[in-house]
C-alpha positions as a Markdown table, in Angstrom:
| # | Residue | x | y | z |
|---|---|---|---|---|
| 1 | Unk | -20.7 | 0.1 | 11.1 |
| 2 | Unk | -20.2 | -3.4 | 12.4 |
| 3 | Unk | -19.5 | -4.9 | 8.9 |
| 4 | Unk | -16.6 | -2.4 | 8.6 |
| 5 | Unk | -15.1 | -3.9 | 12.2 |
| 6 | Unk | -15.4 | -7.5 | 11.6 |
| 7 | Unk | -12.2 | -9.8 | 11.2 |
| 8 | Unk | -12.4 | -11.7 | 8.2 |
| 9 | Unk | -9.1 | -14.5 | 7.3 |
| 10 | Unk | -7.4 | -11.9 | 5.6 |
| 11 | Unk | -7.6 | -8.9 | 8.3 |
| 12 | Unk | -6.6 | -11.1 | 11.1 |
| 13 | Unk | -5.9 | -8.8 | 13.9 |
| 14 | Unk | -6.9 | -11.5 | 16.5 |
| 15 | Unk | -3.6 | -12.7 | 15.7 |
| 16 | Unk | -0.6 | -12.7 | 18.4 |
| 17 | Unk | 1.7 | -10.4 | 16.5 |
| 18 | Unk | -0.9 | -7.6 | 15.4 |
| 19 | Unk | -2.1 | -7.9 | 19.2 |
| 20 | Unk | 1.4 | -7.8 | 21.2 |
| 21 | Unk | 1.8 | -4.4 | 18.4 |
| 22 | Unk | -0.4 | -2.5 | 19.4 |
| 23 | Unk | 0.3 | -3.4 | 23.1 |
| 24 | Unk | 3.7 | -2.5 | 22.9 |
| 25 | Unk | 2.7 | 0.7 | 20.9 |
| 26 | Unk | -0.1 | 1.8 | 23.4 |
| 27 | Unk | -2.6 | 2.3 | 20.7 |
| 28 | Unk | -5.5 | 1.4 | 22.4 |
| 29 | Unk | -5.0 | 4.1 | 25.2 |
| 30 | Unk | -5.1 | 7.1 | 22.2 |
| 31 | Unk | -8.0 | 8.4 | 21.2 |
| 32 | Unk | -9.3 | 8.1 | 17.7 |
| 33 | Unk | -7.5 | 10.7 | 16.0 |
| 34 | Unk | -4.4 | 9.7 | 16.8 |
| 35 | Unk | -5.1 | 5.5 | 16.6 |
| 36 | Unk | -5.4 | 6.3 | 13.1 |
| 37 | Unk | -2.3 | 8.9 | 12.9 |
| 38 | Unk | -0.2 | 6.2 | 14.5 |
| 39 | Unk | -1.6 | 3.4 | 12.4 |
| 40 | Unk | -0.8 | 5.2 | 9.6 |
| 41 | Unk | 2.2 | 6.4 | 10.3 |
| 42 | Unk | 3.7 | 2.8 | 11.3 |
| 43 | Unk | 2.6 | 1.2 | 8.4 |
| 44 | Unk | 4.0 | 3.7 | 5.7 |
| 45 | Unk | 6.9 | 4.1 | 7.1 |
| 46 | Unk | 7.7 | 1.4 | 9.5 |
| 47 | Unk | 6.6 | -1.4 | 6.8 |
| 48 | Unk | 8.7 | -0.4 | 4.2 |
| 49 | Unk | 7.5 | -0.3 | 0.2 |
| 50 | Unk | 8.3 | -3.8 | -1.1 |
| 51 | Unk | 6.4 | -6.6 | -3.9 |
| 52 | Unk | 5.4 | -9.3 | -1.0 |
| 53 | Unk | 4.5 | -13.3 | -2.8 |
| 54 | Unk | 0.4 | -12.2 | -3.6 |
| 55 | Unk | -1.9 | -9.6 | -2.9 |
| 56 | Unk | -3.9 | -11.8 | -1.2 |
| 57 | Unk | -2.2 | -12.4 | 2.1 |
| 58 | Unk | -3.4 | -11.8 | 5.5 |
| 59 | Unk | -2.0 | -8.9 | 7.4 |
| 60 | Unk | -0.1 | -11.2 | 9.9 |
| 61 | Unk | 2.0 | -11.8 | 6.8 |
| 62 | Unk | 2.8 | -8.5 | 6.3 |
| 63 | Unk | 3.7 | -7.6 | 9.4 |
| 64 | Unk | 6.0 | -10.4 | 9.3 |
| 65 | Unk | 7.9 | -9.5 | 5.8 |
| 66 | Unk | 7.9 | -6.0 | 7.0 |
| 67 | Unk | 7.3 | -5.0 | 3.2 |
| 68 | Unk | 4.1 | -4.1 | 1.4 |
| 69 | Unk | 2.5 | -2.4 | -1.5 |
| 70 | Unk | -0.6 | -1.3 | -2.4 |
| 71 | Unk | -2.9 | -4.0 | -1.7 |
| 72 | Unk | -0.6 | -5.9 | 0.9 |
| 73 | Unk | -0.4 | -2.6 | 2.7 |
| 74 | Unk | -4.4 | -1.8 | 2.6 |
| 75 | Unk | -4.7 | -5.3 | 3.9 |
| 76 | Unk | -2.3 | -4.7 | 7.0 |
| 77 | Unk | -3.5 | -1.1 | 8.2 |
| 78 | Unk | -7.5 | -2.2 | 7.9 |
| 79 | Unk | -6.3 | -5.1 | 10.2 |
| 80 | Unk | -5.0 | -2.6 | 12.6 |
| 81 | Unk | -7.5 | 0.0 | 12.4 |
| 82 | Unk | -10.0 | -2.8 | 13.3 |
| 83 | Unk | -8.2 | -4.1 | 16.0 |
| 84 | Unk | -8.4 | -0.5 | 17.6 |
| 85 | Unk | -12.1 | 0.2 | 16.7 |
| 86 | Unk | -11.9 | 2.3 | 13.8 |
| 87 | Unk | -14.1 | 1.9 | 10.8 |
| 88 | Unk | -13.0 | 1.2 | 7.0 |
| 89 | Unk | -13.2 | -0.1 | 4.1 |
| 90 | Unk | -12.0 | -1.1 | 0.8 |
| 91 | Unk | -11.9 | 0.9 | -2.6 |
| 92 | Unk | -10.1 | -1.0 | -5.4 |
| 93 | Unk | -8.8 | 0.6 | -8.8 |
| 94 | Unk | -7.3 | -0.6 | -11.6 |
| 95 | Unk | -3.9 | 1.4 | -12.7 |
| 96 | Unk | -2.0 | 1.9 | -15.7 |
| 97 | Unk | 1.8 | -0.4 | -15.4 |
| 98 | Unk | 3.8 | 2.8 | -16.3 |
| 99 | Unk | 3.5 | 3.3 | -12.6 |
| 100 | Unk | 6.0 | 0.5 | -12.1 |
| 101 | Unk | 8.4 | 1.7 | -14.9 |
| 102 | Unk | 11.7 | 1.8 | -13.1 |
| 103 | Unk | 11.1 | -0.8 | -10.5 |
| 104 | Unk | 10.6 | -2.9 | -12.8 |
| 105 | Unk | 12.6 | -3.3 | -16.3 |
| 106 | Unk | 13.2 | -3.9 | -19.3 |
| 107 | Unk | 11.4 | -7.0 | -20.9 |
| 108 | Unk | 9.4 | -7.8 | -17.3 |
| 109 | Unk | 7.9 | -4.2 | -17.6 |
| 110 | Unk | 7.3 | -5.0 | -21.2 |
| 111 | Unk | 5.1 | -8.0 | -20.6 |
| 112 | Unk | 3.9 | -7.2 | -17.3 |
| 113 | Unk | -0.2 | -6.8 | -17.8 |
| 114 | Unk | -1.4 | -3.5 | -18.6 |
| 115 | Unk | -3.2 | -2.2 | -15.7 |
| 116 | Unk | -2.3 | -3.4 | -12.2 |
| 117 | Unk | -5.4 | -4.2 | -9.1 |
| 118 | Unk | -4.8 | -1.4 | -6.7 |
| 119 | Unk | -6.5 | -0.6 | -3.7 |
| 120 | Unk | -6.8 | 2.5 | -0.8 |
| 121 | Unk | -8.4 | 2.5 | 2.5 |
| 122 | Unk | -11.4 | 4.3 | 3.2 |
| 123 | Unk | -11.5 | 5.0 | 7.3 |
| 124 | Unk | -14.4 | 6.6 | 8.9 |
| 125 | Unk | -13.7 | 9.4 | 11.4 |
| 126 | Unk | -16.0 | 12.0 | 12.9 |
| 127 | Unk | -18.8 | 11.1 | 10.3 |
| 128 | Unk | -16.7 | 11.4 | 7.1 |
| 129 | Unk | -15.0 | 8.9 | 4.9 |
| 130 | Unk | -11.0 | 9.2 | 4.5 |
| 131 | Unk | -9.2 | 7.8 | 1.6 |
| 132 | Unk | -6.0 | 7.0 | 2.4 |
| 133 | Unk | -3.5 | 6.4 | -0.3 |
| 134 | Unk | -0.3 | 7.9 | 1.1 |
| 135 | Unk | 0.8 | 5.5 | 3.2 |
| 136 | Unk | 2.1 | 2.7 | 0.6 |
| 137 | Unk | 5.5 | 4.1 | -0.3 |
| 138 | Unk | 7.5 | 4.8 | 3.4 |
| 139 | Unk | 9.4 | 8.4 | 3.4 |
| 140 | Unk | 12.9 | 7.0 | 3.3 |
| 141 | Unk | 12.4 | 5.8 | -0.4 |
| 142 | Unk | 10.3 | 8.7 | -1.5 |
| 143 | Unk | 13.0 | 10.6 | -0.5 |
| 144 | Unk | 15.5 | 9.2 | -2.0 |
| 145 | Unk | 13.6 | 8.7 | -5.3 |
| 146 | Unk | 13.0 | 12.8 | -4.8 |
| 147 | Unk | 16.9 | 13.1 | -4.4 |
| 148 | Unk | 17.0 | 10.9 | -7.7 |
| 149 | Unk | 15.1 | 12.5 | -9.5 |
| 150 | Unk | 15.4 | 16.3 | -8.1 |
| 151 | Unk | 15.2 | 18.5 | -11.4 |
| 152 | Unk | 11.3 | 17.4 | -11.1 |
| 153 | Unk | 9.1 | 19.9 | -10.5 |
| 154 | Unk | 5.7 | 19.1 | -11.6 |
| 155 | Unk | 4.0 | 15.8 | -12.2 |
| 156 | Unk | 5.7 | 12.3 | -11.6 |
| 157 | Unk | 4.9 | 8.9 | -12.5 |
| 158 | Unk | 7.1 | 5.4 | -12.3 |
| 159 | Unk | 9.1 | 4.0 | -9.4 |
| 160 | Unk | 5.5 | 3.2 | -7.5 |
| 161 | Unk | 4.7 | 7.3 | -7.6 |
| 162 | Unk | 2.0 | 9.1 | -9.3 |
| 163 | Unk | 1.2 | 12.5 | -8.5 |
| 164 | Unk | 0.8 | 15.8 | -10.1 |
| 165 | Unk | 3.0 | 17.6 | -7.4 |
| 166 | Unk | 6.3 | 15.5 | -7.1 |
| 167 | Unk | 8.1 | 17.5 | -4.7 |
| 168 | Unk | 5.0 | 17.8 | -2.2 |
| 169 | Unk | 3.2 | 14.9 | -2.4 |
| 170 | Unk | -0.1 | 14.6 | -0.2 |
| 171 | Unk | 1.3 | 11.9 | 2.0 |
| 172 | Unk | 1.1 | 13.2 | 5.7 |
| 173 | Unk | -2.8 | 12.8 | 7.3 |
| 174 | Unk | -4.4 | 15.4 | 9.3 |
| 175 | Unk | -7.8 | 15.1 | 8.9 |
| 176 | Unk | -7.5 | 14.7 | 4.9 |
| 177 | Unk | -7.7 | 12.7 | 1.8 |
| 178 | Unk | -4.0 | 11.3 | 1.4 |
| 179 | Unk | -2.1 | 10.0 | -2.5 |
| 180 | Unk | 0.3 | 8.5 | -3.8 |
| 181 | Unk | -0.6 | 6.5 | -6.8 |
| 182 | Unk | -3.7 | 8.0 | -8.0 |
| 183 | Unk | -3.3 | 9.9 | -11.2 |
| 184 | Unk | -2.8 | 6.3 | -12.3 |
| 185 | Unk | -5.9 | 5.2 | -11.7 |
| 186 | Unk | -7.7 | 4.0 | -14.8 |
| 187 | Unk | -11.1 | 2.6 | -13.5 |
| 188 | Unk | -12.9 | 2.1 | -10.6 |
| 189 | Unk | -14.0 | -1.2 | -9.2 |
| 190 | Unk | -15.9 | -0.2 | -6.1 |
| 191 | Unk | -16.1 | -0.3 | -2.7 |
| 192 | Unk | -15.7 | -3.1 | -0.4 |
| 193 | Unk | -16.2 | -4.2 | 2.9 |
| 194 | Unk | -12.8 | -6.1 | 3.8 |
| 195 | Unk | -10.1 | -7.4 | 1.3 |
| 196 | Unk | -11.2 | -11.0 | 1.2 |
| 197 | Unk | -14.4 | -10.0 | -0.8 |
| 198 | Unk | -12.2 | -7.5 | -3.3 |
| 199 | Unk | -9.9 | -10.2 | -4.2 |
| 200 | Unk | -12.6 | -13.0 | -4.7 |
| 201 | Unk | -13.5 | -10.8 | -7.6 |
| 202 | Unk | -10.7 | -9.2 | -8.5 |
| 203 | Unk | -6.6 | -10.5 | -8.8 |
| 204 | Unk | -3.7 | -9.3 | -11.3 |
| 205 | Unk | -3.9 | -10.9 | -15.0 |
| 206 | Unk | -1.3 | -13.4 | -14.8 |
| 207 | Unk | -1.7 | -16.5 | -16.5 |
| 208 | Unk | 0.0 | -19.7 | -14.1 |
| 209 | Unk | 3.6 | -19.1 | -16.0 |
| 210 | Unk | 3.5 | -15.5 | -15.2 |
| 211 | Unk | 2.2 | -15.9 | -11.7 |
| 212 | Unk | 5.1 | -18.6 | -11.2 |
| 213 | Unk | 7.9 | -15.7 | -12.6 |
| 214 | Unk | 6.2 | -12.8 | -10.6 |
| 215 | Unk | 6.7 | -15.3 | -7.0 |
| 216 | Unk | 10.1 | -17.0 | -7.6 |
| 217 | Unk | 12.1 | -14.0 | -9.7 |
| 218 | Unk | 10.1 | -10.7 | -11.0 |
| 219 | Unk | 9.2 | -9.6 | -7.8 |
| 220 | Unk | 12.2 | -10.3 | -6.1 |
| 221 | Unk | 14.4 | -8.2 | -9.0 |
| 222 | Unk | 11.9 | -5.3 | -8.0 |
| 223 | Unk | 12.3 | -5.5 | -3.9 |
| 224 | Unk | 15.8 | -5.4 | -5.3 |
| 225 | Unk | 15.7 | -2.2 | -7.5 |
| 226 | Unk | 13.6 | -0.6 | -4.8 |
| 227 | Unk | 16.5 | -1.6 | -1.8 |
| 228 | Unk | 18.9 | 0.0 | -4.3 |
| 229 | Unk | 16.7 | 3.3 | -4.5 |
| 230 | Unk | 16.4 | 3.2 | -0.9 |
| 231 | Unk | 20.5 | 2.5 | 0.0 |
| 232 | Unk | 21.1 | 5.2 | -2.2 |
| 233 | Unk | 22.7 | 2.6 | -4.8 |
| 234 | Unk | 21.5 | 4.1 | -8.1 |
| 235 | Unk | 23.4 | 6.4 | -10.1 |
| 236 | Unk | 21.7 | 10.1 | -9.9 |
């Protein structure tokens, strides 16, 4: 299990702020049940959904935007889990771009690649492998994209969500597998020890001109859309 513990230059939970965290929170005095509970917990809802400047960021940064998705997300709650002496890993994914439909518009969803790098964190817990998914949108904005969008009774898919079950999404842990994204997912990429290695292999298609628009303007038009979800903004 030691490979799934190290610290590598992406999960950096040596760091001062990821330290004085979990001080302040007490983790360290829980046992392991409820270091993860609490880990996960903080980070979906206390690091709110949000498109941060690259995937491949350590988690220091994303403490420090207080904004993640998907991979920025994974990225931060490894680095915590570690820090407290929990196992995990790594699983990455490709996933279809209708998943971002609403978040993002018009002619940036129309030439925005067609499948996505995603990732979940595996945690290992009384000999069994978790994957946890649910944690990347916080409740607040699920919420009010339910309120939104509350005539929806079945499957749901834009906005960051897909699920078959819209209303009750499997989002809260206890001992289970947790989604949010996953009936998105269009192939598999595999398992890997710590984020560094996934994204030495694996990083969205952008060419340099799309990789430019994404830092300086797409993704801030998205964290914009997604505030406006969030502040209750939107028209129903």
């Amino acid at each position: 299990m030691d490979k799934y513990l190290e610290k590598t230059k992406l999960l950096d939970y040596e760091c001062e702020s990821i330290q004085k965290l979990i001080e302040r929170r007490k983790w360290k005095q829980l046992d392991c049940f409820h270091k993860i509970l609490e880990a996960y917990n903080f980070v979906r809802d206390e690091i709110e959904f949000g498109y941060n400047v690259d995937d491949n960021i350590p988690a220091s940064r994303v403490l420090a935007d207080g904004y993640g998705q998907c991979n920025t997300k994974s990225t931060l709650f490894m680095a915590i889990l570690r820090a407290l002496g929990v196992p995990c890993r790594l699983h990455g994914f490709t996933i279809r771009k209708e998943i971002q439909k609403g978040a993002m518009k018009g002619l940036v969803f129309k030439f925005a690649p067609e499948n996505v790098v995603h990732s979940w964190v595996e945690v290992y817990f009384e000999n069994e492998w978790y994957n946890l998914e649910g944690f990347i949108l916080d409740k607040q904005y699920l919420s009010k994209l339910q309120n939104k969008f509350s005539d929806c009774s079945g499957s749901f898919c834009g906005y960051g969500v897909s699920v078959r079950d819209f209303k009750n999404p499997v989002i809260d842990w206890n001992k289970n597998d947790t989604y949010i994204q996953k009936e998105s997912i269009n192939k598999d990429l595999g398992i890997f020890n710590n984020p560094d290695m996934f994204f030495a292999v694996h990083s969205q298609d952008l060419n340099f001109f799309k990789k430019f628009m994404y830092r300086n303007i797409i993704r801030h038009l998205m964290n914009k859309n997604v505030r406006k979800i969030r502040d209750k903004l939107l028209n129903a």
